[in-house]
C-alpha positions in Angstrom: 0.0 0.0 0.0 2.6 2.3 0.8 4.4 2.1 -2.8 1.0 2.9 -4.5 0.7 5.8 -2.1 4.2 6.6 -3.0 3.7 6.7 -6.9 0.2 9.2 -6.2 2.4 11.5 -4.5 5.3 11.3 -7.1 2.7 12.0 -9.4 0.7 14.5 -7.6 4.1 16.3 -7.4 5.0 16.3 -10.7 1.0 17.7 -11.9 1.7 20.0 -8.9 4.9 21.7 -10.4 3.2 21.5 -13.9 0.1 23.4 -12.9 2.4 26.6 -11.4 3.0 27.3 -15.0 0.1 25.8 -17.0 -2.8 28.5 -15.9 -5.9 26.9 -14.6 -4.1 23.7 -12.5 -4.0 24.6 -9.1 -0.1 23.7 -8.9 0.6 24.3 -4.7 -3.2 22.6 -3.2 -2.0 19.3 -5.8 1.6 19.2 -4.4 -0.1 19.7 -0.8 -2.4 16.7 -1.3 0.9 15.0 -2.1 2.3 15.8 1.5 -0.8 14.5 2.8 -0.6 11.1 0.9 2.4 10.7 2.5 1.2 10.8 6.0 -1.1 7.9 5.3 1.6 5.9 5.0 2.5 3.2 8.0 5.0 5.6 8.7 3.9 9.2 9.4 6.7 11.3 8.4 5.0 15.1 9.2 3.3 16.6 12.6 -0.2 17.9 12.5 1.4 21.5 12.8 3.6 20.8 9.7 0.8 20.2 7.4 -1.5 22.9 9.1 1.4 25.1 8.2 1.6 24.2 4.8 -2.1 24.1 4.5 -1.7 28.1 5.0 0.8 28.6 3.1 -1.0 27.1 0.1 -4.2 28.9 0.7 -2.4 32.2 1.0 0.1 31.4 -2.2 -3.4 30.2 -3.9 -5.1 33.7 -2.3 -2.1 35.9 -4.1 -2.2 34.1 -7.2 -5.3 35.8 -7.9 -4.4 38.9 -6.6 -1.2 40.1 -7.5 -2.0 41.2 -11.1 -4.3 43.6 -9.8 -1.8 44.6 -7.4 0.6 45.2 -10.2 -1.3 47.0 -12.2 -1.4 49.4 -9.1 2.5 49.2 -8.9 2.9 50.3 -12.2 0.5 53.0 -12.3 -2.3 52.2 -12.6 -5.7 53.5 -10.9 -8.7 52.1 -9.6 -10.5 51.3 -13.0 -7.4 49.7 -14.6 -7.1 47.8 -11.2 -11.0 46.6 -11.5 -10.6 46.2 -14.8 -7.6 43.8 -13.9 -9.4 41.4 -11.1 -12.9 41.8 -14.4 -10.3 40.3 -16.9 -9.1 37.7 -14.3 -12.8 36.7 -13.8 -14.0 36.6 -17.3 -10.5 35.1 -18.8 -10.9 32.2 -15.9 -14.4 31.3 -17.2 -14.5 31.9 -20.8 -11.2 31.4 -21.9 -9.1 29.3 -19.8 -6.4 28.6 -19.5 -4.6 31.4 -21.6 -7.2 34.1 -20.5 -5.7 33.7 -16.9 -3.1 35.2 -18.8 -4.5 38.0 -21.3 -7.7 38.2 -19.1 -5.7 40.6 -16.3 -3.5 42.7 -18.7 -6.3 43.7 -21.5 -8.7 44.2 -18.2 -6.2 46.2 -16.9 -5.5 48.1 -20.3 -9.3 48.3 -20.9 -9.9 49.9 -18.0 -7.4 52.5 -17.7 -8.4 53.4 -21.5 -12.2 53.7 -20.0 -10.7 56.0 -17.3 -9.1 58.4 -20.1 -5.6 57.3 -19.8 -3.2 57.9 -22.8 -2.5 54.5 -24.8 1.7 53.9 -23.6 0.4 54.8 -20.0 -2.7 51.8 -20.1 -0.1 49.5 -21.8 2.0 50.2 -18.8 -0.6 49.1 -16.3 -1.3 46.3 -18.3 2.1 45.5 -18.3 2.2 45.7 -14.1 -0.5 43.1 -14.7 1.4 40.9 -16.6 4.2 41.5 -13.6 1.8 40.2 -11.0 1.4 37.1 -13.1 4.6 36.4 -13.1 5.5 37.2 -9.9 2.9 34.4 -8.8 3.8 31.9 -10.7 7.0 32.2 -9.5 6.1 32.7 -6.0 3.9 29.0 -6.7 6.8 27.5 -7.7 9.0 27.8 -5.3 6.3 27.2 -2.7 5.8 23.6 -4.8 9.4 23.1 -4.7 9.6 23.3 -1.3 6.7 20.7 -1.0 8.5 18.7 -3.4 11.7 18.8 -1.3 9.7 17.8 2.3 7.8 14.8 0.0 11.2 13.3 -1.2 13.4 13.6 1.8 10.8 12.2 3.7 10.9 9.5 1.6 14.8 8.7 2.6 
């Protein structure tokens, strides 16, 4: 039982990295499952505070995610309406276009909006930019929060 365990958390891992860069996978709550597999092994390997911990940590990476290309739109200049327009394109590029409108669906919400707001055309593209940014910035925040999953589910397998 524990080697079929083993090979659902090898593989749970692997989907987990994956989904930080492929939009729409929720890359850290896959990895954490992972972790959790592994405590359901005859050996238990992690404390009830180490997986609460983690726990948090993925539902505040997962939180961000989300947030961070509004909050780069407002880094880069951007005002309320390129901001809305941001966390609108989010929404609508989730549902209607996934996976590549988590992409575009922040940074033309974002340009959209500050357009809407009266903004000249370089300084939109700039908040749209920030937008982009924030993406990036949580995908990379993902994957090194997966990677440290990774890390705990393989040396506890040693």
């Amino acid at each position: 039982m524990d080697i079929i365990l083993i090979i659902i958390g090898v593989l749970l891992i692997l989907i987990g990295i994956i989904g930080c860069v492929i939009p729409g996978i929720p890359g850290p709550p896959i990895a954490f499952a992972a972790l959790l597999l592994q405590n359901l092994k005859d050996e238990n390997h992690f404390s009830s505070k180490f997986l609460i911990i983690w726990f948090l940590i993925t539902i505040l990476v997962t939180v961000l995610d989300y947030l961070v290309p509004a909050i780069g739109t407002k880094k880069f200049g951007g005002t309320k309406r390129g901001v809305w327009g941001s966390i609108i394109g989010l929404l609508i590029g989730i549902f209607f276009f996934p996976p590549i409108g988590l992409i575009i669906g922040p940074f033309l919400g974002a340009f959209i909006g500050e357009l809407s707001g009266g903004k000249e055309t370089d300084l939109a593209l700039k908040a749209g930019f920030g937008s982009f940014i924030g993406f990036l910035f949580g995908v990379t925040l993902k994957l090194v929060v997966t990677a440290l999953m990774a890390y705990y589910f393989f040396e506890s397998l040693i």
